[in-house]
C-alpha positions in Angstrom: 0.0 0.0 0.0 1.3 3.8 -0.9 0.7 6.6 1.8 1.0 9.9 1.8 2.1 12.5 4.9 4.0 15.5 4.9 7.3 15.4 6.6 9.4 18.5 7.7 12.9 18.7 6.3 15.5 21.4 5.6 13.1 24.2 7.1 10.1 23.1 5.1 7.4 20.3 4.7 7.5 18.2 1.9 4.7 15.4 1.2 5.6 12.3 0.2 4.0 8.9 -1.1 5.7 6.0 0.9 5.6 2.6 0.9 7.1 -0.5 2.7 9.7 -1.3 5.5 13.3 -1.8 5.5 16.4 0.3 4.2 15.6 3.3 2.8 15.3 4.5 -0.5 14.6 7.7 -1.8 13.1 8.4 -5.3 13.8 12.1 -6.8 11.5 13.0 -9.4 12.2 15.9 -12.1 10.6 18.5 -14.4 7.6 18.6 -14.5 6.4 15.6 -12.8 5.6 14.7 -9.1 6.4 11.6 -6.7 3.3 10.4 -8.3 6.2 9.7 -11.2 7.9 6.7 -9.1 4.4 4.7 -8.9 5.6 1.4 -10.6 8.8 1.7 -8.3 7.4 2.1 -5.1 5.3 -1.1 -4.8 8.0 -2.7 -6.5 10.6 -2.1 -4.1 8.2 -2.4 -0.6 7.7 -5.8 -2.1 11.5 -6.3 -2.3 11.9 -5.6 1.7 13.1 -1.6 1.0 11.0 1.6 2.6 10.2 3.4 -0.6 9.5 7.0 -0.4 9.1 9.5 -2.9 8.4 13.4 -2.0 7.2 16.2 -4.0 9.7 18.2 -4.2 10.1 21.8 -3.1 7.3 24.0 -5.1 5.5 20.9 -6.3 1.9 19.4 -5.2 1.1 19.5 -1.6 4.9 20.3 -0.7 5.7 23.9 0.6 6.6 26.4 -2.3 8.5 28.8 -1.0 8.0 32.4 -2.8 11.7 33.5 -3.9 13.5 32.4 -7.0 16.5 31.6 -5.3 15.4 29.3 -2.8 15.4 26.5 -5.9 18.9 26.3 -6.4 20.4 22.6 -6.0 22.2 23.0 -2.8 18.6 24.0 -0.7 17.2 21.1 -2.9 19.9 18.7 -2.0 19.6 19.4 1.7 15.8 18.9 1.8 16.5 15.1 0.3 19.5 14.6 2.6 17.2 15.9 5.8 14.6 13.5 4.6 17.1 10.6 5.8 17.1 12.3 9.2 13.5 13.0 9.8 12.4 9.3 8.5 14.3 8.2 11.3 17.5 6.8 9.0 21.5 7.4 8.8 21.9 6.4 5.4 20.0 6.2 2.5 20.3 5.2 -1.3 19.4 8.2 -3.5 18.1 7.6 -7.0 16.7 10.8 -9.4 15.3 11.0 -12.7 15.6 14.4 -14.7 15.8 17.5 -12.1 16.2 14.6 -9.7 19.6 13.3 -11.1 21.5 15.8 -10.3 19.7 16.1 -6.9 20.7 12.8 -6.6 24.4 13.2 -7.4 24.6 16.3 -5.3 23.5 14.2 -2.5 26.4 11.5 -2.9 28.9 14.9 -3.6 27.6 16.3 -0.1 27.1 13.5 2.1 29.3 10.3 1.3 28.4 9.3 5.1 24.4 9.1 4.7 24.3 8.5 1.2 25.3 5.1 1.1 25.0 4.4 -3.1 23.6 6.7 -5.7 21.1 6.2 -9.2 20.2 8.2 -11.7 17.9 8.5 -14.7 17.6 10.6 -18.0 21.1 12.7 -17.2 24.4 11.2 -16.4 26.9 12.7 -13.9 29.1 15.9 -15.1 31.8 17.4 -12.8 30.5 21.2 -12.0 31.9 23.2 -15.5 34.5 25.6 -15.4 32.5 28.5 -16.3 28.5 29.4 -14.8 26.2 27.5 -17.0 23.6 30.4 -18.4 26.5 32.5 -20.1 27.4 28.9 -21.8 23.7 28.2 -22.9 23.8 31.7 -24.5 26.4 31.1 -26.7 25.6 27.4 -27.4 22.0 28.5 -28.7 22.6 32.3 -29.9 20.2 32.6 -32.7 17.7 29.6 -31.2 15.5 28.4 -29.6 15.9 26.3 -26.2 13.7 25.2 -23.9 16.1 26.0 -20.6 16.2 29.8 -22.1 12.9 30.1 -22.8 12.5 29.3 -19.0 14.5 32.4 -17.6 11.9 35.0 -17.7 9.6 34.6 -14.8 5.8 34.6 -15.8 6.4 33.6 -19.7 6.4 29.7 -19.3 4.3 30.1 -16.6 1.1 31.6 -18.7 2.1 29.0 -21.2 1.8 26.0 -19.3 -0.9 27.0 -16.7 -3.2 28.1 -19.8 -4.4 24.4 -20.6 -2.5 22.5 -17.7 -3.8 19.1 -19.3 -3.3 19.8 -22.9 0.1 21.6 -21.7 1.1 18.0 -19.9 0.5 16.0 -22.6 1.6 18.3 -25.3 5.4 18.0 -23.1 5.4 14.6 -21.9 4.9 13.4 -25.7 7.5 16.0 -26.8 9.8 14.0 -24.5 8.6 10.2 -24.9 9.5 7.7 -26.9 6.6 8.2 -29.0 7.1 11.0 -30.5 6.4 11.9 -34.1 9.0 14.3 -35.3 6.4 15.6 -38.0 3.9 16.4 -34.6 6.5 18.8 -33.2 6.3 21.5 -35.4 10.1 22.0 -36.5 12.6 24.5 -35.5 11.8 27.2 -33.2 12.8 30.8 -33.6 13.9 32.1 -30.5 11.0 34.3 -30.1 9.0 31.2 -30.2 6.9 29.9 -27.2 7.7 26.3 -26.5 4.4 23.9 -27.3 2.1 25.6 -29.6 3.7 24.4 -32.5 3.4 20.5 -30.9 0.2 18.5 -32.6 -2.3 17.7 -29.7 -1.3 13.9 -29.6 -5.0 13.2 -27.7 -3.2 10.7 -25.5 0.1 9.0 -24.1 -1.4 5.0 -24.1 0.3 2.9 -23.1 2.4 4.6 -20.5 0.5 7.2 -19.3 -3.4 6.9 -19.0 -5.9 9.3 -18.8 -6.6 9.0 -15.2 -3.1 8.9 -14.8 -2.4 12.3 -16.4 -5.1 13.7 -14.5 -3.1 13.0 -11.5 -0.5 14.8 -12.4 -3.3 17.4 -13.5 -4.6 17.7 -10.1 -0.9 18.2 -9.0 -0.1 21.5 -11.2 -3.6 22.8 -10.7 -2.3 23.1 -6.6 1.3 24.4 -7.2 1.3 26.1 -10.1 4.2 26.1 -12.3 6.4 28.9 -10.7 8.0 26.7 -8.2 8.7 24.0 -10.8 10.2 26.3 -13.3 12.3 27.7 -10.4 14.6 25.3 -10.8 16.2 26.2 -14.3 16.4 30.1 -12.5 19.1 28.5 -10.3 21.3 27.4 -13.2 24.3 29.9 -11.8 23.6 30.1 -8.8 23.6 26.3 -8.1 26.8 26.3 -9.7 28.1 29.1 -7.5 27.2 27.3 -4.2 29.0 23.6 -5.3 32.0 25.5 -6.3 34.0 23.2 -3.5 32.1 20.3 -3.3 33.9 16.6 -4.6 33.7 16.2 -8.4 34.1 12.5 -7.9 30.9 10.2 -7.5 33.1 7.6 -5.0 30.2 5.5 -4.1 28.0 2.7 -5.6 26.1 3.9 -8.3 24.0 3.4 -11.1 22.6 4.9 -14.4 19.6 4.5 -17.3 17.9 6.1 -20.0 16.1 5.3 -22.8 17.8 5.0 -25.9 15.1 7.5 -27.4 15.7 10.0 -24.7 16.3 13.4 -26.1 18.5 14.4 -23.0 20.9 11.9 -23.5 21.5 13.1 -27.1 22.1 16.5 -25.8 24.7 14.6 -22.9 26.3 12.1 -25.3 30.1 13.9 -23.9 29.1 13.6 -20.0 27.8 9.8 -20.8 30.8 8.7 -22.5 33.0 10.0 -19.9 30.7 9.2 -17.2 33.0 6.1 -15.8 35.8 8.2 -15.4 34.0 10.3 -12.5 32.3 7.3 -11.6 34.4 4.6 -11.1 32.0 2.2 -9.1 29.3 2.3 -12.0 27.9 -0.8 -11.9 24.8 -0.3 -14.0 25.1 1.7 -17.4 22.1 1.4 -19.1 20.3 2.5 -22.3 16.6 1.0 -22.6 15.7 0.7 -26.4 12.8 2.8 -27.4 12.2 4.3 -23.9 12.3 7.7 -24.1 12.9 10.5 -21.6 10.2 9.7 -19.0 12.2 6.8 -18.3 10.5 4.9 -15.6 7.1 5.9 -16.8 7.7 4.3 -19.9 9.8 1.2 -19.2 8.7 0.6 -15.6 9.7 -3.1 -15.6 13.2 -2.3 -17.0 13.5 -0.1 -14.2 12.2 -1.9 -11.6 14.7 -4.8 -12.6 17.9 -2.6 -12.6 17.2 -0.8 -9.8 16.2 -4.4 -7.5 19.7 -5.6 -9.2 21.7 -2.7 -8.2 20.3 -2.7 -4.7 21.3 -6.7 -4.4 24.6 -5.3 -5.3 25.1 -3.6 -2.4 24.6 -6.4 0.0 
């Protein structure tokens, strides 16, 4: 059975779903999604003798959503997962994110070797903090284009966007980012004036791996938060990188990683997944799940659900 209760971590209250006794592991979902993301996991690993939780995070669902820009920069997130070990009554815990949640996740290891006792990931592979603040980088990358991450800067434009039609707005992204996406449904290049989904076809559904009452929980999630909080995140690009300027740039602990092989992300990150091993030298899992795309456990839950069960045997 999955609960949910609010729990108080880092200064704030998060609510997470929860399910099933025994070492702890922690779920991390990403952008924008909810704990309600790590469904097919959490029955999954309750039934493998693990306590499963998954929170909202920090501006999502029934979670606080604290009111300035800045308060979504990776280090406060990182330290509301790592306090999460604490309040749940734990002194270690194995971290695993997907999207925003991966690098939450490898954070976490970076900040807390002692409590995070082996690390996962989905959707984007470790990367050593670059030598310059990311947004400058993005600019000159995508001068003259359109991307999504830029688009996001200005507070209150993707807001209105996504908040106009939350459920048309959902599924317009999520198939934007699946595996089943029709390139001829996502309306081409973008101008960098462009908005981000009104050029995506309407694809009127996301069967098989994402049912109607399925998006409508996620729905019902956005219609509470908002997308402020969410969209937060990408705000913190410089400032996250400011705050982990002396952290460890070596992943020392157990860990593993998966994406699907259809996962736009991992296109984008084929340099940081190729060199991957080399800041990660106890990678035991290195995964890509053919025709999964980028909502990786949504889409290839039982894929999942086996590599994760293996890499927790692993540690044992």
């Amino acid at each position: 059975m999955i609960n949910r209760r609010k729990v108080a971590t880092n200064g704030i209250e998060l609510s997470i779903l929860e399910a099933g006794r025994g070492p702890l592991v922690l779920l991390v979902h990403g952008f924008p999604e909810a704990a309600y993301s790590w469904r097919h996991q959490l029955p999954a690993l309750a039934a493998a003798g693990f306590h499963a939780v998954a929170p909202d995070m920090r501006g999502y669902g029934e979670s606080d959503r604290p009111s300035e820009i800045e308060a979504y920069n990776q280090w406060a997130v990182s330290h509301d997962i790592l306090g999460l070990i604490t309040s749940l009554g734990y002194e270690q815990a194995v971290v695993i994110g997907h999207d925003w949640g991966a690098p939450t996740a490898w954070n976490c290891a970076l900040l807390a070797p002692d409590r995070v006792k082996a690390v996962g990931a989905l959707s984007v592979p470790f990367s050593p903090r670059g030598t310059e603040p990311p947004l400058p980088l993005l600019r000159r990358i995508f001068e003259g284009q359109f991307f999504y991450q830029l688009y996001f800067q200005t507070p209150g434009v993707a807001e209105a966007e996504f908040e106009q039609d939350i459920e048309v707005s959902l599924r317009k992204f999520y198939y934007l980012g699946s595996g089943l996406a029709d390139p001829a449904k996502l309306g081409g290049e973008r101008k960098p004036d462009d908005d981000l989904l009104s050029g995506i076809v309407d694809p009127g559904d996301l069967v098989p791996w994402c049912s109607q009452d399925e998006l409508d929980e996620y729905v019902r999630s956005f219609r509470i938060s908002g997308f402020r909080g969410p969209l937060n995140y990408y705000r913190n690009l410089d400032l996250s990188w400011e705050k982990f300027a002396s952290t460890p740039q070596k992943i020392q602990q157990p860990a593993m990683f998966a994406a699907g092989d259809r996962d736009g992300v991992i296109i984008m990150a084929k340099a940081a997944l190729d060199a991957m091993p080399s800041h990660v030298p106890d990678l035991r899992i290195n995964t890509l799940i053919p025709g999964a795309g980028h909502w990786t456990q949504q889409e290839a839950p039982e894929e999942v659900n086996a590599l994760m069960l293996d890499f927790l045997s692993s540690l044992e």
